[in-house]
SEKOL-518290 format. One line per 4 residues: number of its first residue (from 1); their letters; for each residue x negated, y, z negated of C-alpha. Coordinates in pm, 1 decimal, always signed. Layout:
NUM	a	X Y Z | ...
END
This chain:
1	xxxx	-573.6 -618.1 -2598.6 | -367.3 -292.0 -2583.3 | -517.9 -31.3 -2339.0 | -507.9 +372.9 -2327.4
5	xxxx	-364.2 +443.0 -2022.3 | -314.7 +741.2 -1786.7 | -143.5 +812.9 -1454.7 | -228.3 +1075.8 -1214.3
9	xxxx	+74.1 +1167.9 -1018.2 | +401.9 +1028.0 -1177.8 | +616.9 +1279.5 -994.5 | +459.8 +1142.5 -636.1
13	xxxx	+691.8 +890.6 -476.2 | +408.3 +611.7 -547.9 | +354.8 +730.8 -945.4 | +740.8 +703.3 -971.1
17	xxxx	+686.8 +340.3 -833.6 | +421.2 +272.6 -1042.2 | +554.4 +440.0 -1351.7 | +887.0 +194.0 -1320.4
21	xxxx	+647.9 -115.1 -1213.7 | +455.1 -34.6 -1584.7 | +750.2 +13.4 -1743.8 | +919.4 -306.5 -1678.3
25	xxxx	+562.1 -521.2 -1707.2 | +382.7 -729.8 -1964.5 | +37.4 -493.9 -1944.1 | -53.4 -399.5 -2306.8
29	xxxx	-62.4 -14.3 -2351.3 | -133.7 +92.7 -2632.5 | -46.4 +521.4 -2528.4 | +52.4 +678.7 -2142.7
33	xxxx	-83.5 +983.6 -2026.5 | +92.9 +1167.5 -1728.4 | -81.8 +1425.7 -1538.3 | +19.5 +1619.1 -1303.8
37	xxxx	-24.3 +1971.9 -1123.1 | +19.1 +2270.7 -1369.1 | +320.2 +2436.7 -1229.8 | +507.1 +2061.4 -1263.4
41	xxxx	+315.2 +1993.8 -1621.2 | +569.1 +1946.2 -1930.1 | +817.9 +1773.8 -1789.9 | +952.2 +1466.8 -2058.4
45	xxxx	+915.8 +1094.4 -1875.6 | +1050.2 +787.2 -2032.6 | +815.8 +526.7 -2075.9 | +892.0 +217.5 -2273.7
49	xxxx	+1184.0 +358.1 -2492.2 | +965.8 +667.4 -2570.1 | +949.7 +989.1 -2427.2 | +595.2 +1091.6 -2249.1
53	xxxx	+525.0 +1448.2 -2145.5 | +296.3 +1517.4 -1868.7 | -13.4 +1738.5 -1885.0 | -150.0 +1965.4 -1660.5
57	xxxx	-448.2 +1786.1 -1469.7 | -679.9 +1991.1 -1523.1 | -672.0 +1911.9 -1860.3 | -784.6 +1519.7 -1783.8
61	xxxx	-1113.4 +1429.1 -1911.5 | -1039.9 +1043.6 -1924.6 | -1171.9 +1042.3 -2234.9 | -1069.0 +710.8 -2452.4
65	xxxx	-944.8 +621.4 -2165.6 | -936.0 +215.0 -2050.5 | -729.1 +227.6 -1709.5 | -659.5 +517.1 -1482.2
69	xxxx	-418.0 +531.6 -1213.2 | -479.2 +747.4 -907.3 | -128.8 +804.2 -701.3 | -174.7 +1150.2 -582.0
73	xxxx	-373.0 +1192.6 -225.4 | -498.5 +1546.8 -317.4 | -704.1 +1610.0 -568.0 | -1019.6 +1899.1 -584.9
77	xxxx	-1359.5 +1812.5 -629.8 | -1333.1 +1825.5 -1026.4 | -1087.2 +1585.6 -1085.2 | -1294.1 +1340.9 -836.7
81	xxxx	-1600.8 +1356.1 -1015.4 | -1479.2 +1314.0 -1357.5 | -1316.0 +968.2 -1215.3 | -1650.3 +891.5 -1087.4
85	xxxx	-1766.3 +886.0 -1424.2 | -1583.1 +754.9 -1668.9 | -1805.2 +448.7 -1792.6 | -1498.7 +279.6 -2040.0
89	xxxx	-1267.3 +334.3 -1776.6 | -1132.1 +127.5 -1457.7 | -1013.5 +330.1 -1238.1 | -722.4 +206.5 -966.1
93	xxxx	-706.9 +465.0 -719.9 | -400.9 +435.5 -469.4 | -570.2 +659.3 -268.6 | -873.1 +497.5 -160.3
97	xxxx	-992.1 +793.5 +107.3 | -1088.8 +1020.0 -199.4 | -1437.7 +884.1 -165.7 | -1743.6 +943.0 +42.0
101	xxxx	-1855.5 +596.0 -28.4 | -1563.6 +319.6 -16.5 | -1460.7 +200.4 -354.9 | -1429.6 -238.2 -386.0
105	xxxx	-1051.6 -277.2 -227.6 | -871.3 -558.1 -389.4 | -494.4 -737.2 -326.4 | -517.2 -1008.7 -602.2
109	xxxx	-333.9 -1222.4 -387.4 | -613.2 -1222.0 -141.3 | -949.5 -1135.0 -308.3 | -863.3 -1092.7 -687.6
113	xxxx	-1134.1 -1392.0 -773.8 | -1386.4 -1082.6 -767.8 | -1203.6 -890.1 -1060.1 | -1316.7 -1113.8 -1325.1
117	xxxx	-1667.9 -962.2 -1244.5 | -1603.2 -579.7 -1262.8 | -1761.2 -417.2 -1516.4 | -1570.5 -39.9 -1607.6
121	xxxx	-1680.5 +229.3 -1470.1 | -1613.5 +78.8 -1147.6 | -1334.2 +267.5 -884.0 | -1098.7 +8.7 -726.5
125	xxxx	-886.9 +67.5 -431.2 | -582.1 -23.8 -357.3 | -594.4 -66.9 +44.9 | -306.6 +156.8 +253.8
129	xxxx	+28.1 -13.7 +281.2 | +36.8 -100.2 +631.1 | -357.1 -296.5 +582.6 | -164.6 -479.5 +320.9
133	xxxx	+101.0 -585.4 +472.8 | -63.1 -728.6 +777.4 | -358.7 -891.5 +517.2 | -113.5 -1087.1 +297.7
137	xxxx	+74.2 -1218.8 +650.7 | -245.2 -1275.4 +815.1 | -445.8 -1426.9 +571.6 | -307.5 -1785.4 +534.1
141	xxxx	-267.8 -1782.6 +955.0 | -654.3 -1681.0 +938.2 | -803.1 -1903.8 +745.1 | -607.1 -2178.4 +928.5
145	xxxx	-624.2 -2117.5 +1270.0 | -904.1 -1796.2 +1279.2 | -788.5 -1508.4 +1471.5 | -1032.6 -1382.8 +1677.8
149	xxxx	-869.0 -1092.0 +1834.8 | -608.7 -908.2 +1729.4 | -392.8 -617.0 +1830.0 | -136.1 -459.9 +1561.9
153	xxxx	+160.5 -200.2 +1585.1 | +253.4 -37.5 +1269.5 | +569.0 +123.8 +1246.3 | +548.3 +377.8 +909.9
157	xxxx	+849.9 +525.8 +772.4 | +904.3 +890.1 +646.1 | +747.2 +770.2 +275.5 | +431.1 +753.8 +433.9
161	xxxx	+427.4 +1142.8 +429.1 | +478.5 +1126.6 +72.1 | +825.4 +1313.1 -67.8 | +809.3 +1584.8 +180.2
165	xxxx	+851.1 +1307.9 +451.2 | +1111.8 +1196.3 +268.0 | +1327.0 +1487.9 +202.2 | +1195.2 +1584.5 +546.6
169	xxxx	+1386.0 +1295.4 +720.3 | +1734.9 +1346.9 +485.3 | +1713.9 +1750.1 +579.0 | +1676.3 +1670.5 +935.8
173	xxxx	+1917.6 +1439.9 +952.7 | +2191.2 +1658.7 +771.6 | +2127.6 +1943.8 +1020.6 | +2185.1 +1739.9 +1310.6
177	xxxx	+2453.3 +1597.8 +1226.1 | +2620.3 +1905.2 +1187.6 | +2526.4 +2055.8 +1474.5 | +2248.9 +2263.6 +1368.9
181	xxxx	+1889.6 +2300.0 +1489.5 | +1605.7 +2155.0 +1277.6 | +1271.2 +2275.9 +1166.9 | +983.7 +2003.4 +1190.6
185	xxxx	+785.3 +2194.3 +932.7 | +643.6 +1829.7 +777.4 | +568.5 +1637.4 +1053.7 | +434.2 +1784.2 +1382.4
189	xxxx	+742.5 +1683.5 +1543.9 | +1118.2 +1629.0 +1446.4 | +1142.9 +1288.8 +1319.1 | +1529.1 +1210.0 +1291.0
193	xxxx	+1669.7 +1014.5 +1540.4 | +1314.1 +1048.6 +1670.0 | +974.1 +821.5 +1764.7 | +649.0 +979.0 +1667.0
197	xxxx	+343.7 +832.0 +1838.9 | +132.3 +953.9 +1583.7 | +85.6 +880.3 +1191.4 | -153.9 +1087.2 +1013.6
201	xxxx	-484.8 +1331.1 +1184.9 | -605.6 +1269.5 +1489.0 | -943.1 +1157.4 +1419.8 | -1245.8 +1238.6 +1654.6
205	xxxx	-1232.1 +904.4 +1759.5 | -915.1 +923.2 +1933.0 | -724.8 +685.9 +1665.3 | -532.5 +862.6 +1358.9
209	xxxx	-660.4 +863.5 +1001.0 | -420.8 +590.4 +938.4 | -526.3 +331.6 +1233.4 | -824.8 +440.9 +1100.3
213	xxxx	-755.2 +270.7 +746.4 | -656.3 -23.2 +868.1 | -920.9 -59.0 +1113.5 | -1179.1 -6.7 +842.5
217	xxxx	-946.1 -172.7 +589.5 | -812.1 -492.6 +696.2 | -1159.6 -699.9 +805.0 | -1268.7 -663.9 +447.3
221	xxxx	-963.8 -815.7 +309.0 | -986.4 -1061.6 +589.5 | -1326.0 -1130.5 +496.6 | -1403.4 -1104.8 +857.4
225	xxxx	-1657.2 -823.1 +981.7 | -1647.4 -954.7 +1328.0 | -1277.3 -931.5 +1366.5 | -1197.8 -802.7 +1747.2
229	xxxx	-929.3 -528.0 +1604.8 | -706.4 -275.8 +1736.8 | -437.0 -87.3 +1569.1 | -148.4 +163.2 +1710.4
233	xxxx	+36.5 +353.5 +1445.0 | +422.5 +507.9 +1504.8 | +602.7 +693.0 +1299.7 | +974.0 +571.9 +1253.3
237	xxxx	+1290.1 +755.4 +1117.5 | +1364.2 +526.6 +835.4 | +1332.6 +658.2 +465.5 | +1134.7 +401.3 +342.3
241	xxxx	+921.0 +46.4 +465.5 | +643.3 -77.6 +710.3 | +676.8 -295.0 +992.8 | +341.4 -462.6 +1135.9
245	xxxx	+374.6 -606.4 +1446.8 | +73.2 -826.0 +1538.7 | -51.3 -1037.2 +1813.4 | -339.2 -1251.4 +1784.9
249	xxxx	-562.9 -1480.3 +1974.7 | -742.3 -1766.7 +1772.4 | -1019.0 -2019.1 +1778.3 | -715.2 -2289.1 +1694.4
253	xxxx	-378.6 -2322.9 +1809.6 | -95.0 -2273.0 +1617.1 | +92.2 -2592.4 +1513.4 | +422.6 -2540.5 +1396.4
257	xxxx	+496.8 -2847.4 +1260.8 | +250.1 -2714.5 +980.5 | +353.9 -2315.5 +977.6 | +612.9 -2364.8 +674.0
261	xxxx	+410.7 -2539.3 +431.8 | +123.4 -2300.7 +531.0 | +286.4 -2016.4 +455.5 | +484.3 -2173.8 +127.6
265	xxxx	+127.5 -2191.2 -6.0 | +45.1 -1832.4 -15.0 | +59.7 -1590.0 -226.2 | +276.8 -1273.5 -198.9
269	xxxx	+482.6 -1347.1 +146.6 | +804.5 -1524.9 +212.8 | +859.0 -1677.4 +520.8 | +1192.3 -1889.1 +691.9
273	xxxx	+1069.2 -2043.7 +1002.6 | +1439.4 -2197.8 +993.0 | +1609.4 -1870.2 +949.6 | +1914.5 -1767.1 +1165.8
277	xxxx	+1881.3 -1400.2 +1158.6 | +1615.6 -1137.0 +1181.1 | +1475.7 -994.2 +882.5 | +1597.2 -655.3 +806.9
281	xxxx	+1392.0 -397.1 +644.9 | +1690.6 -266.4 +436.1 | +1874.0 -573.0 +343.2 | +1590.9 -824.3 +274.5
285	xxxx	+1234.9 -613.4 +197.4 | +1284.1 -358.2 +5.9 | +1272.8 -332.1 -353.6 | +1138.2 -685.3 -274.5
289	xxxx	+764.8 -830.3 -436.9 | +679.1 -999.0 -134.8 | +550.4 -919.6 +264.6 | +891.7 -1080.9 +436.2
293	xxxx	+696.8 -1286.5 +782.0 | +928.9 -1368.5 +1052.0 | +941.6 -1459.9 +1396.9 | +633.6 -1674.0 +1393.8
297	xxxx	+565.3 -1775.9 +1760.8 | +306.9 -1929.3 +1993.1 | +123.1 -1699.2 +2234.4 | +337.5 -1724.9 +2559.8
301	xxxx	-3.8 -1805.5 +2746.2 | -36.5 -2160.0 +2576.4 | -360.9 -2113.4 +2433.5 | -431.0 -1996.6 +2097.0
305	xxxx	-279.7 -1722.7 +1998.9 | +16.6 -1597.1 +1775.8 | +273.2 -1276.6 +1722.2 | +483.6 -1214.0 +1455.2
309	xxxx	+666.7 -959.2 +1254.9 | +561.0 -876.5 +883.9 | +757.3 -596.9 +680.9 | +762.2 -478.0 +314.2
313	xxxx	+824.7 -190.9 +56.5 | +550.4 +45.3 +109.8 | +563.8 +190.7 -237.1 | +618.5 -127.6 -422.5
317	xxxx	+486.2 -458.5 -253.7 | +293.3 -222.0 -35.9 | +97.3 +22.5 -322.8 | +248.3 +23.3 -680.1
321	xxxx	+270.6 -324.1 -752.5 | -65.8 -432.7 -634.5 | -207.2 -162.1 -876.3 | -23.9 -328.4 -1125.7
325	xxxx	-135.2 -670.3 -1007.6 | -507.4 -558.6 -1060.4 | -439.0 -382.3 -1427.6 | -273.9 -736.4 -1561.1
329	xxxx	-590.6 -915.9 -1369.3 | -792.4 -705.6 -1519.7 | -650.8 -705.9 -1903.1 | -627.1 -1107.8 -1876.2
333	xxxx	-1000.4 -1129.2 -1797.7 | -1242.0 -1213.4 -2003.7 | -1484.6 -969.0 -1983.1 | -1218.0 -701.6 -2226.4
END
């Protein structure tokens, strides 16, 4: 069945991904709506063959309405409360931290058996890139082996910041190599050629609003409450990607003999225990659909434990396609 659709946010870096994702997919939409802030509002999109032109947001209502898409990280108090009812709608918010109270995070290739069971009106989140690129790597190596303790490093690239980050990094970059100063007017520090050990707010806790999410984040994917977690966030000069960098102690050992198959079985990861060179975040992730594993080894004490290396395409494996994962979920079920 053919749905009304609207996006909020197609000029974002993630609405752009999603947009494309849409474009090229099999969901059924019957009309696209683009909003988007008012001094942006009018510009003509291409959707399908046809051209869409985007509203201001403050004219959404969500009215008629089947599936909304969330992909900008600001929005006022308004536009969050008309998403919080709309009783026709689902609503896939990209953005998951708009809330008070968490909305139900999903990553159909992990815990999409509970969208059969969603009645509309319900806000879905689609978890921060980083929390789902360390769930899709994890989860096979969890449920086989159960990690009891784990630490993570998560290495976010300049599209975390969104396209200021972005444009941001290529300024910087420019101006140094031309001799000129730079201004770090996006990040609190200069970020070409540079390591930042910090991604996102400083929270009162001492961790950043984005060890934060994945602290909060990755247990419920994991389906594990009592997961021993810790997370350390740093901000890379690359354009685009994450890197997760875990090490784990588990109730099993690891038995290699077994990994391949293991991770042949699940959904949404590649992994060459056999391959001859490292993965690379440019050559071999992204633009790709899946978390790329690698390096794969036993803990160095002997005991149980594991570390490996999981990267993907933060806007596409790691955002825009899982939203599009859950809209084809949710049009196939059958509830509509």
């Amino acid at each position: 069945m053919s749905m009304n659709v609207a996006l909020i946010g197609p000029g974002t870096l993630k609405g752009e991904k999603l947009l494309e994702l849409l474009d090229e997919s099999a969901l059924q939409v019957e009309s696209m709506s683009l909003y988007e802030e008012a001094d942006s509002a009018g510009r003509s999109l291409m959707f399908r063959g046809r051209a869409c032109r985007t509203r201001a947001l403050e004219d959404f209502t969500g009215e008629g309405c089947a599936l909304v898409f969330v992909c900008m990280a600001e929005l006022d108090a308004e536009i969050l409360e008309k998403l919080q009812h709309l009783p026709s709608a689902y609503v896939i918010d990209l953005f998951p931290q708009h809330y008070q109270e968490a909305p139900l995070l999903v990553v159909p290739a992990i815990n999409g058996e509970v969208l059969p069971s969603i009645d509309a009106g319900r806000i879905i989140g689609v978890p921060g890139s980083a929390t789902i690129t360390a769930a899709l790597a994890l989860a096979p190596l969890h449920h086989a082996y159960q990690i009891l303790k784990l630490n993570l490093t998560v290495l976010c690239a300049a599209s975390e910041g969104g396209r200021k980050g972005v444009e941001a990094l290529a300024a910087e970059t420019a101006r140094l190599l031309n001799g000129r100063d730079v201004d770090a007017s996006v990040f609190e520090r200069q970020i070409a050629f540079n390591l930042i050990p910090s991604v996102g707010a400083v929270q009162p806790s001492g961790y950043t609003s984005v060890e934060e999410q994945v602290l909060q984040q990755l247990p419920v994917l994991l389906g594990d409450e009592d997961l021993e977690l810790d997370v350390s966030a740093v901000r890379v000069p690359v354009f685009y990607g994450d890197m997760v960098v875990a090490q784990a102690e588990t109730r099993q050992p690891l038995e290699l003999d077994q990994l391949q198959e293991l991770m042949d079985k699940a959904k949404g990861v590649r992994f060459d225990q056999a391959a001859k060179k490292p993965a690379s975040l440019v050559n071999d992730v992204i633009g790709q659909d899946v978390v790329v594993v690698n390096r794969i080894r036993p803990d160095a004490s002997g005991e149980g434990g594991f570390g490996l290396h999981a990267l993907s395409d933060d806007l596409g494996r790691g955002s825009a396609l899982v939203a599009l994962e859950i809209a084809l979920a949710l049009q196939e079920s059958p509830r509509r």
